[in-house]
N, C-alpha and C positions, 0 to 999 in steps of 0.2 A: 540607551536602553533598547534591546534588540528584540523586537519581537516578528522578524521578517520567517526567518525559515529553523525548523525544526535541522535543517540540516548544515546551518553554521554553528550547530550545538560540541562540545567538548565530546571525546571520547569517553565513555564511564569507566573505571578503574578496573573493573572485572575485565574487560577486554583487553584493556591494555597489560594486565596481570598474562594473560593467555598468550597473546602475542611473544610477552618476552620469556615464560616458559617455552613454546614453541619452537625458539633460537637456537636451535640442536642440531645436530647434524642426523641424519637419520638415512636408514637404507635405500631408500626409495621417494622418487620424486614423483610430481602431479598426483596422483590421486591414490598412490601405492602406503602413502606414510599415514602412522597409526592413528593421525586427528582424521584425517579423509574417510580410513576407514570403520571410523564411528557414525559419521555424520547420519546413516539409515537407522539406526538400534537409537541412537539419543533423539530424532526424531519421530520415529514412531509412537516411543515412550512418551513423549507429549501430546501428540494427537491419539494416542489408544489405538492405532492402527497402522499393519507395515506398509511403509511406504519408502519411495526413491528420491532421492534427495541429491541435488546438485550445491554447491556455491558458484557461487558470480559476482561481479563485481559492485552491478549497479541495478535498479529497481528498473530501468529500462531495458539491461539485459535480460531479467530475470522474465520481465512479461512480453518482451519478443521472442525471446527464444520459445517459452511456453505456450503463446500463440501460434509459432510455427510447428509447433509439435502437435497440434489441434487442426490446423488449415491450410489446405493448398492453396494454392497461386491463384486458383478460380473461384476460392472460396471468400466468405463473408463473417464478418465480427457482428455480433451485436451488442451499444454497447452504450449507456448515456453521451449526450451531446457533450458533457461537462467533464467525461471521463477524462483522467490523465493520458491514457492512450491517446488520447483523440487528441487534446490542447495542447500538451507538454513533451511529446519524444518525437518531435521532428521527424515523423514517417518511418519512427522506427520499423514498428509493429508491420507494416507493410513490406520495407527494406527485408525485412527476414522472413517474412513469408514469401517473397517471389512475387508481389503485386496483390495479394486479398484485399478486399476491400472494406472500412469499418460502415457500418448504417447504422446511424445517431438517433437513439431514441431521446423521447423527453421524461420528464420527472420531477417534482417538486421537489429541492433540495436536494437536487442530484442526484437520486434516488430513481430505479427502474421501478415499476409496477407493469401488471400483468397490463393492462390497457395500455401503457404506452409503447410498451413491446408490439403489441397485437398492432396498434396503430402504425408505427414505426416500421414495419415491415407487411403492410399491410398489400403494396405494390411490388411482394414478391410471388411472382406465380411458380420460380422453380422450374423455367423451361432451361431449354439450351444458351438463351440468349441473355440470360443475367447469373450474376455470380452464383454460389452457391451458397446458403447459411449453414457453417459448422460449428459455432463457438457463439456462447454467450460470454463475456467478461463483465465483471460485478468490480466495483470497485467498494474496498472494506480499510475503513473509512473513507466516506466519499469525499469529493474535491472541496465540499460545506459543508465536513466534517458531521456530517450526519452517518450513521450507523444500523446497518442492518439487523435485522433480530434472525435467530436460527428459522423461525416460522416464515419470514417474506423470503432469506435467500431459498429456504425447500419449494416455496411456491415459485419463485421463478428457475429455479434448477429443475424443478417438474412440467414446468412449460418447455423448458429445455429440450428435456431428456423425452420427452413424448413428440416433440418434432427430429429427432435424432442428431439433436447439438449435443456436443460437452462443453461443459464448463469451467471456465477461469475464474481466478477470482484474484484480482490485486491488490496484494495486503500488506501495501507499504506504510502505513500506519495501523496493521494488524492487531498489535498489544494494545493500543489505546482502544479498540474498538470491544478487544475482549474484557478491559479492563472494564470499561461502561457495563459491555452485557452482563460481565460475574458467571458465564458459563465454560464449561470446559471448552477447548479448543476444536478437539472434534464436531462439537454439537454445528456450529457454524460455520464447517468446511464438507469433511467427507458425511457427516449423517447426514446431511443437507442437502446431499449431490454434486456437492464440488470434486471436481477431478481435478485439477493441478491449481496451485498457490503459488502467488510471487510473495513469498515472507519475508516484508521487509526488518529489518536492525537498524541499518545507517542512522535513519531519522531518531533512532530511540536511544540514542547513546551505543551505536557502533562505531563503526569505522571504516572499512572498506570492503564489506561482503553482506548478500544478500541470500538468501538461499530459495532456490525450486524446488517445491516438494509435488511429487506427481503421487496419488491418491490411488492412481489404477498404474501401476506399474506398466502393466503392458504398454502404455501412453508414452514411457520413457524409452523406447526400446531404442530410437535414433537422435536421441538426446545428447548421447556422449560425444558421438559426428558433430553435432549441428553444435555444443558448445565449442569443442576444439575448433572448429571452422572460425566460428566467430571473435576467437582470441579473446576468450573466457575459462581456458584452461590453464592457469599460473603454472611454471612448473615448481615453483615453493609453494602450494597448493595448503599446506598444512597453515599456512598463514589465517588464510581463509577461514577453513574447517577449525579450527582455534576460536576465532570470535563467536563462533555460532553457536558452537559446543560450550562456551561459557556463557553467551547470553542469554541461552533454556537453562542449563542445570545450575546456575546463577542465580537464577530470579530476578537478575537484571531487567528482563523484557518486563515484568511485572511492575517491579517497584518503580522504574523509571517514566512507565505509563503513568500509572497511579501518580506519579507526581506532578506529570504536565497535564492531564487531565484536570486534576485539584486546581492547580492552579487556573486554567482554563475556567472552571465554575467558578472561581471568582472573582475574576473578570467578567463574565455573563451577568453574575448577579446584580454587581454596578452598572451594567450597560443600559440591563432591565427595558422598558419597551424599545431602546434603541437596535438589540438585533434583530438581523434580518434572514436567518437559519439556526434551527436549534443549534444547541452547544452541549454535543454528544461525545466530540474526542476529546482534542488538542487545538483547536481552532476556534476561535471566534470573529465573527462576523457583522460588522457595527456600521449605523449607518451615520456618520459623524455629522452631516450636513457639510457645514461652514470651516468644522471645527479643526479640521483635518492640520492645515498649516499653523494652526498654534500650537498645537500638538508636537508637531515634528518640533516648531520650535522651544519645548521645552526638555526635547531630548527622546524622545519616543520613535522607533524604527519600523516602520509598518509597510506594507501594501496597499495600496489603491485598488480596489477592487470593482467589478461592475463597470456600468457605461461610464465614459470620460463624464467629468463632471458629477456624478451619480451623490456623491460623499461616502459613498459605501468603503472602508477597509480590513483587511484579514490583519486579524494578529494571532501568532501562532506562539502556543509556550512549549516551551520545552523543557527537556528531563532534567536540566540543570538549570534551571530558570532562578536568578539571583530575587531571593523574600523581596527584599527592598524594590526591585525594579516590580515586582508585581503590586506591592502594594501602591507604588507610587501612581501605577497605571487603573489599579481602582479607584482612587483618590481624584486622578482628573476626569475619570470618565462619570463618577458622580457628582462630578461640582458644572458640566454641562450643563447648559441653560433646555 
Protein backbone atom coordinates (compact mmCIF):
# COMPACT_ATOMS: atom_id res chain seq x y z
CA UNK A 1 0.00 0.00 0.00
CA UNK A 2 1.92 3.02 -1.34
CA UNK A 3 1.80 5.94 0.09
CA UNK A 4 5.59 7.28 -0.71
CA UNK A 5 5.15 9.79 -3.59
CA UNK A 6 2.47 11.53 -5.45
CA UNK A 7 4.79 10.99 -8.26
CA UNK A 8 4.88 6.89 -8.57
CA UNK A 9 1.07 7.65 -9.24
CA UNK A 10 -0.69 6.13 -12.72
CA UNK A 11 -1.00 8.54 -15.53
CA UNK A 12 -5.02 9.80 -15.55
CA UNK A 13 -6.87 8.81 -18.87
CA UNK A 14 -7.49 12.52 -20.01
CA UNK A 15 -3.62 12.69 -20.67
CA UNK A 16 -3.03 9.80 -21.89
CA UNK A 17 -6.29 10.32 -24.28
CA UNK A 18 -4.21 13.54 -25.55
CA UNK A 19 -1.12 11.96 -25.90
CA UNK A 20 -2.40 9.44 -28.52
CA UNK A 21 -4.64 12.04 -30.25
CA UNK A 22 -1.45 13.87 -30.61
CA UNK A 23 0.36 10.87 -32.68
CA UNK A 24 -0.08 12.75 -36.12
CA UNK A 25 2.07 13.95 -38.19
CA UNK A 26 2.00 17.55 -38.53
CA UNK A 27 3.85 20.58 -40.22
CA UNK A 28 5.88 21.72 -37.88
CA UNK A 29 8.11 20.57 -35.10
CA UNK A 30 9.25 22.08 -31.58
CA UNK A 31 7.01 24.62 -30.91
CA UNK A 32 5.50 25.46 -34.39
CA UNK A 33 2.63 22.48 -34.14
CA UNK A 34 -0.96 23.49 -33.30
CA UNK A 35 -0.89 21.99 -29.47
CA UNK A 36 2.31 24.31 -28.75
CA UNK A 37 0.66 26.97 -30.27
CA UNK A 38 -2.36 27.01 -27.97
CA UNK A 39 -0.54 26.47 -24.80
CA UNK A 40 -0.68 30.84 -24.18
CA UNK A 41 -4.78 31.30 -25.14
CA UNK A 42 -5.62 27.92 -22.81
CA UNK A 43 -3.67 29.34 -20.23
CA UNK A 44 -4.40 32.65 -19.89
CA UNK A 45 -8.09 31.45 -20.11
CA UNK A 46 -7.38 29.80 -16.65
CA UNK A 47 -5.66 32.29 -14.93
CA UNK A 48 -7.88 35.35 -16.38
CA UNK A 49 -4.90 36.93 -17.72
CA UNK A 50 -2.37 36.78 -20.80
CA UNK A 51 0.28 35.39 -20.12
CA UNK A 52 3.71 33.09 -21.65
CA UNK A 53 3.76 29.85 -21.29
CA UNK A 54 6.49 27.30 -21.84
CA UNK A 55 6.45 23.25 -21.31
CA UNK A 56 9.33 21.35 -19.68
CA UNK A 57 9.95 18.36 -18.71
CA UNK A 58 10.27 18.29 -15.05
CA UNK A 59 9.32 20.61 -11.84
CA UNK A 60 13.13 21.04 -11.49
CA UNK A 61 13.33 22.36 -14.92
CA UNK A 62 10.57 24.39 -14.58
CA UNK A 63 11.87 26.48 -11.42
CA UNK A 64 15.48 26.72 -12.56
CA UNK A 65 14.87 27.85 -15.57
CA UNK A 66 12.39 30.48 -14.09
CA UNK A 67 14.81 31.32 -11.44
CA UNK A 68 17.36 32.10 -14.12
CA UNK A 69 14.99 34.16 -15.87
CA UNK A 70 14.59 36.30 -12.33
CA UNK A 71 18.60 36.29 -11.28
CA UNK A 72 21.95 36.73 -12.15
CA UNK A 73 25.04 34.94 -11.18
CA UNK A 74 25.61 37.60 -8.38
CA UNK A 75 22.14 37.45 -7.40
CA UNK A 76 20.13 35.86 -4.46
CA UNK A 77 16.86 33.63 -3.93
CA UNK A 78 14.87 34.03 -0.91
CA UNK A 79 13.34 31.24 0.07
CA UNK A 80 12.20 28.76 3.09
CA UNK A 81 15.01 26.50 4.72
CA UNK A 82 12.39 23.53 3.74
CA UNK A 83 11.87 24.76 0.30
CA UNK A 84 12.19 22.00 -2.47
CA UNK A 85 14.70 24.26 -4.16
CA UNK A 86 16.75 24.21 -1.32
CA UNK A 87 16.52 20.16 -0.18
CA UNK A 88 15.44 18.38 -3.27
CA UNK A 89 17.23 19.65 -6.86
CA UNK A 90 20.84 18.99 -6.27
CA UNK A 91 22.08 22.68 -7.00
CA UNK A 92 19.81 22.89 -9.74
CA UNK A 93 18.56 26.32 -9.24
CA UNK A 94 22.16 27.61 -8.93
CA UNK A 95 23.57 25.30 -11.88
CA UNK A 96 21.16 27.48 -14.13
CA UNK A 97 21.59 30.67 -12.74
CA UNK A 98 25.50 30.87 -13.15
CA UNK A 99 26.26 30.59 -9.19
CA UNK A 100 23.04 32.75 -7.30
CA UNK A 101 22.97 32.18 -4.19
CA UNK A 102 19.55 30.74 -2.08
CA UNK A 103 19.22 32.49 1.76
CA UNK A 104 17.15 30.10 3.83
CA UNK A 105 14.44 31.81 5.71
CA UNK A 106 12.45 30.01 8.57
CA UNK A 107 8.76 29.36 9.10
CA UNK A 108 6.45 27.29 11.00
CA UNK A 109 5.31 24.61 8.71
CA UNK A 110 7.31 25.82 5.97
CA UNK A 111 5.68 28.58 5.52
CA UNK A 112 7.54 32.26 4.88
CA UNK A 113 6.17 35.13 6.90
CA UNK A 114 7.01 38.60 6.83
CA UNK A 115 9.43 38.24 10.18
CA UNK A 116 11.15 35.57 9.03
CA UNK A 117 11.93 37.08 5.81
CA UNK A 118 12.92 40.28 7.55
CA UNK A 119 15.13 38.11 9.96
CA UNK A 120 16.55 35.85 7.22
CA UNK A 121 18.03 38.43 5.45
CA UNK A 122 18.47 40.58 7.93
CA UNK A 123 22.76 40.59 7.32
CA UNK A 124 22.11 41.86 4.00
CA UNK A 125 23.41 45.41 3.61
CA UNK A 126 23.30 45.32 -0.48
CA UNK A 127 26.96 46.47 -0.85
CA UNK A 128 29.36 45.32 -3.60
CA UNK A 129 30.66 42.62 -1.50
CA UNK A 130 27.59 40.21 -1.09
CA UNK A 131 25.12 38.86 -3.46
CA UNK A 132 22.32 40.57 -4.74
CA UNK A 133 18.45 39.77 -3.58
CA UNK A 134 16.40 39.39 -6.88
CA UNK A 135 13.65 36.74 -6.35
CA UNK A 136 11.61 35.65 -3.59
CA UNK A 137 10.34 31.78 -4.39
CA UNK A 138 7.16 30.73 -2.33
CA UNK A 139 6.62 27.23 -2.55
CA UNK A 140 2.49 26.46 -3.20
CA UNK A 141 1.97 23.72 -1.60
CA UNK A 142 4.71 23.63 0.82
CA UNK A 143 7.23 20.78 1.53
CA UNK A 144 4.36 20.07 4.90
CA UNK A 145 1.82 20.39 2.77
CA UNK A 146 0.66 23.45 4.28
CA UNK A 147 -1.01 26.11 2.00
CA UNK A 148 -0.79 29.68 1.38
CA UNK A 149 -4.06 31.94 1.26
CA UNK A 150 -4.17 34.65 -1.64
CA UNK A 151 -3.84 37.29 1.56
CA UNK A 152 -0.19 35.94 3.06
CA UNK A 153 1.22 35.26 -0.70
CA UNK A 154 0.04 39.42 -1.48
CA UNK A 155 1.81 40.21 1.83
CA UNK A 156 4.85 38.66 1.15
CA UNK A 157 4.92 39.52 -2.93
CA UNK A 158 4.52 43.18 -1.37
CA UNK A 159 7.52 42.86 0.86
CA UNK A 160 8.83 41.58 -2.45
CA UNK A 161 7.89 43.96 -4.71
CA UNK A 162 8.69 47.13 -2.41
CA UNK A 163 12.44 45.84 -2.14
CA UNK A 164 12.63 45.51 -6.03
CA UNK A 165 12.46 41.50 -6.00
CA UNK A 166 10.08 39.40 -8.39
CA UNK A 167 8.51 36.65 -7.58
CA UNK A 168 8.36 32.77 -8.07
CA UNK A 169 6.25 30.81 -6.88
CA UNK A 170 6.62 26.74 -7.16
CA UNK A 171 3.47 25.06 -7.79
CA UNK A 172 4.32 21.56 -8.05
CA UNK A 173 1.34 20.66 -6.10
CA UNK A 174 -0.46 23.69 -7.42
CA UNK A 175 -4.21 22.15 -7.91
CA UNK A 176 -4.21 20.68 -4.44
CA UNK A 177 -3.47 23.95 -2.97
CA UNK A 178 -6.27 25.63 -5.13
CA UNK A 179 -8.32 22.85 -4.53
CA UNK A 180 -8.12 23.57 -0.52
CA UNK A 181 -8.41 27.36 -1.01
CA UNK A 182 -11.85 27.05 -3.46
CA UNK A 183 -10.39 30.37 -5.21
CA UNK A 184 -9.77 31.17 -8.64
CA UNK A 185 -6.30 30.58 -9.89
CA UNK A 186 -5.56 34.03 -10.61
CA UNK A 187 -6.45 35.32 -7.03
CA UNK A 188 -3.26 33.35 -5.68
CA UNK A 189 -0.69 34.00 -8.41
CA UNK A 190 -0.86 37.23 -10.62
CA UNK A 191 -3.49 39.40 -8.28
CA UNK A 192 -1.05 38.46 -5.61
CA UNK A 193 2.07 39.46 -7.30
CA UNK A 194 3.28 36.65 -8.55
CA UNK A 195 5.42 36.88 -11.62
CA UNK A 196 6.23 33.45 -13.10
CA UNK A 197 4.80 29.95 -11.82
CA UNK A 198 6.51 26.36 -12.01
CA UNK A 199 2.80 24.66 -12.67
CA UNK A 200 3.13 21.49 -11.66
CA UNK A 201 0.75 18.04 -13.58
CA UNK A 202 3.22 15.21 -13.16
CA UNK A 203 2.36 14.86 -9.46
CA UNK A 204 -1.50 15.07 -10.29
CA UNK A 205 -1.93 12.48 -12.71
CA UNK A 206 0.33 13.66 -15.67
CA UNK A 207 3.09 12.33 -17.14
CA UNK A 208 5.89 14.12 -18.46
CA UNK A 209 5.35 17.92 -18.63
CA UNK A 210 5.25 20.73 -16.50
CA UNK A 211 4.46 24.02 -17.58
CA UNK A 212 6.24 27.96 -16.99
CA UNK A 213 3.83 30.27 -17.05
CA UNK A 214 5.56 33.97 -16.76
CA UNK A 215 2.75 36.52 -15.58
CA UNK A 216 4.81 39.68 -16.84
CA UNK A 217 5.63 38.53 -20.27
CA UNK A 218 8.33 40.82 -20.53
CA UNK A 219 10.06 38.26 -17.89
CA UNK A 220 9.98 35.70 -20.66
CA UNK A 221 11.77 37.50 -23.37
CA UNK A 222 15.18 34.99 -22.95
CA UNK A 223 13.33 32.31 -21.96
CA UNK A 224 13.21 30.49 -25.24
CA UNK A 225 17.37 30.55 -25.36
CA UNK A 226 17.73 29.52 -21.92
CA UNK A 227 15.04 26.52 -22.53
CA UNK A 228 16.58 25.30 -25.68
CA UNK A 229 20.15 25.58 -24.00
CA UNK A 230 19.03 23.37 -21.38
CA UNK A 231 17.63 20.56 -23.58
CA UNK A 232 14.04 21.44 -22.59
CA UNK A 233 12.88 21.99 -26.05
CA UNK A 234 11.57 18.35 -27.47
CA UNK A 235 11.47 18.69 -30.98
CA UNK A 236 7.90 16.43 -30.80
CA UNK A 237 7.08 19.41 -28.53
CA UNK A 238 3.36 18.83 -29.29
CA UNK A 239 3.71 15.74 -26.82
CA UNK A 240 4.13 18.07 -24.21
CA UNK A 241 1.61 20.85 -24.95
CA UNK A 242 -1.01 17.82 -25.26
CA UNK A 243 -0.88 16.92 -21.59
CA UNK A 244 -1.22 20.34 -20.47
CA UNK A 245 -3.81 21.52 -22.71
CA UNK A 246 -5.91 18.48 -21.58
CA UNK A 247 -5.09 18.69 -17.99
CA UNK A 248 -6.79 22.55 -17.63
CA UNK A 249 -9.66 22.11 -20.17
CA UNK A 250 -10.21 18.52 -18.64
CA UNK A 251 -10.70 19.37 -15.30
CA UNK A 252 -8.33 16.68 -14.65
CA UNK A 253 -6.18 19.13 -12.38
CA UNK A 254 -9.43 19.63 -10.35
CA UNK A 255 -10.96 16.55 -9.86
CA UNK A 256 -7.85 14.64 -9.34
CA UNK A 257 -6.74 17.13 -6.45
CA UNK A 258 -9.94 16.89 -5.03
CA UNK A 259 -9.51 13.35 -4.69
CA UNK A 260 -6.08 13.03 -3.09
CA UNK A 261 -6.80 15.86 -0.94
CA UNK A 262 -10.26 13.83 0.39
CA UNK A 263 -8.42 11.26 0.88
CA UNK A 264 -5.52 13.13 2.64
CA UNK A 265 -8.48 14.47 5.25
CA UNK A 266 -9.10 11.15 6.11
CA UNK A 267 -6.19 10.14 6.98
CA UNK A 268 -5.76 13.33 9.15
CA UNK A 269 -8.85 12.67 10.93
CA UNK A 270 -7.70 9.18 12.29
CA UNK A 271 -4.26 10.43 12.99
CA UNK A 272 -5.96 13.25 15.11
CA UNK A 273 -3.54 14.52 17.86
CA UNK A 274 -0.75 12.52 16.15
CA UNK A 275 0.06 15.09 13.45
CA UNK A 276 2.58 17.23 13.41
CA UNK A 277 1.59 19.96 10.44
CA UNK A 278 -1.81 20.88 9.27
CA UNK A 279 -3.13 18.66 6.56
CA UNK A 280 -3.97 21.42 3.85
CA UNK A 281 -3.06 19.36 0.45
CA UNK A 282 -2.14 15.87 -0.20
CA UNK A 283 0.31 15.18 2.50
CA UNK A 284 0.10 13.98 5.82
CA UNK A 285 2.43 14.31 8.42
CA UNK A 286 2.24 11.79 11.54
CA UNK A 287 4.17 11.34 14.40
CA UNK A 288 4.15 7.35 14.83
CA UNK A 289 6.47 7.01 17.80
CA UNK A 290 7.34 3.36 17.90
CA UNK A 291 4.93 2.46 15.45
CA UNK A 292 6.49 3.06 12.33
CA UNK A 293 8.04 -0.77 11.71
CA UNK A 294 4.73 -2.51 12.29
CA UNK A 295 3.32 -0.41 10.12
CA UNK A 296 5.60 -1.08 7.29
CA UNK A 297 5.17 -4.60 8.45
CA UNK A 298 1.67 -4.71 7.63
CA UNK A 299 2.03 -3.42 4.23
CA UNK A 300 2.12 0.35 4.28
CA UNK A 301 4.91 2.40 2.15
CA UNK A 302 5.74 5.58 3.66
CA UNK A 303 8.61 8.08 4.40
CA UNK A 304 10.57 8.68 7.54
CA UNK A 305 10.42 11.94 8.06
CA UNK A 306 12.42 14.42 10.55
CA UNK A 307 15.51 13.74 12.69
CA UNK A 308 16.71 9.94 12.55
CA UNK A 309 14.92 8.27 15.14
CA UNK A 310 12.24 11.28 15.57
CA UNK A 311 8.87 8.59 14.66
CA UNK A 312 7.87 11.39 12.46
CA UNK A 313 6.52 10.07 8.58
CA UNK A 314 4.95 11.57 5.33
CA UNK A 315 2.42 9.79 3.77
CA UNK A 316 1.32 11.21 0.63
CA UNK A 317 -2.20 10.32 -1.37
CA UNK A 318 -2.55 10.43 -4.50
CA UNK A 319 -5.00 11.08 -7.42
CA UNK A 320 -5.56 7.47 -7.79
CA UNK A 321 -5.30 6.46 -4.47
CA UNK A 322 -6.90 2.60 -4.20
CA UNK A 323 -10.45 3.16 -1.29
CA UNK A 324 -9.18 0.08 0.19
CA UNK A 325 -5.61 0.93 0.78
CA UNK A 326 -6.83 4.38 2.31
CA UNK A 327 -9.23 2.87 4.44
CA UNK A 328 -6.98 0.26 5.66
CA UNK A 329 -4.41 3.17 6.48
CA UNK A 330 -7.21 4.96 8.75
CA UNK A 331 -7.99 1.75 10.42
CA UNK A 332 -4.46 1.25 11.61
CA UNK A 333 -3.53 4.58 12.39
CA UNK A 334 -6.85 4.70 14.86
CA UNK A 335 -6.20 1.47 16.65
CA UNK A 336 -2.55 3.26 17.80
CA UNK A 337 -2.17 3.03 21.16
Amino acid sequence: MRFLSDNAASVCPEIIDAVVAANVATDNAYDGDPWSQRLDDVFSAFFGTRCRVFAVSSGTAANSLALASLVPPFGAIVCHREAHIEVDECGAPEFFTGGAKLLLCEGEHAKLTPESIAAGTAAMRGDVHQVQIRALSITQATEYGTVYSPEEVQTLAGIAKRRGWRVHMDGARFANALVHLGCHPGDVTWRAGVDVLSFGAIKNGGMSAEALVFFDEALAAELPYRRKRAGQMPSKGRFNAAQLIAYVESGAWQRNAAAANDGAQRIAAAAGARLTHPVEANEVFVDLGTHGPALRGRGFNFYDWGAVGSGEARFVVSWDQREDEIAALVEALRALD
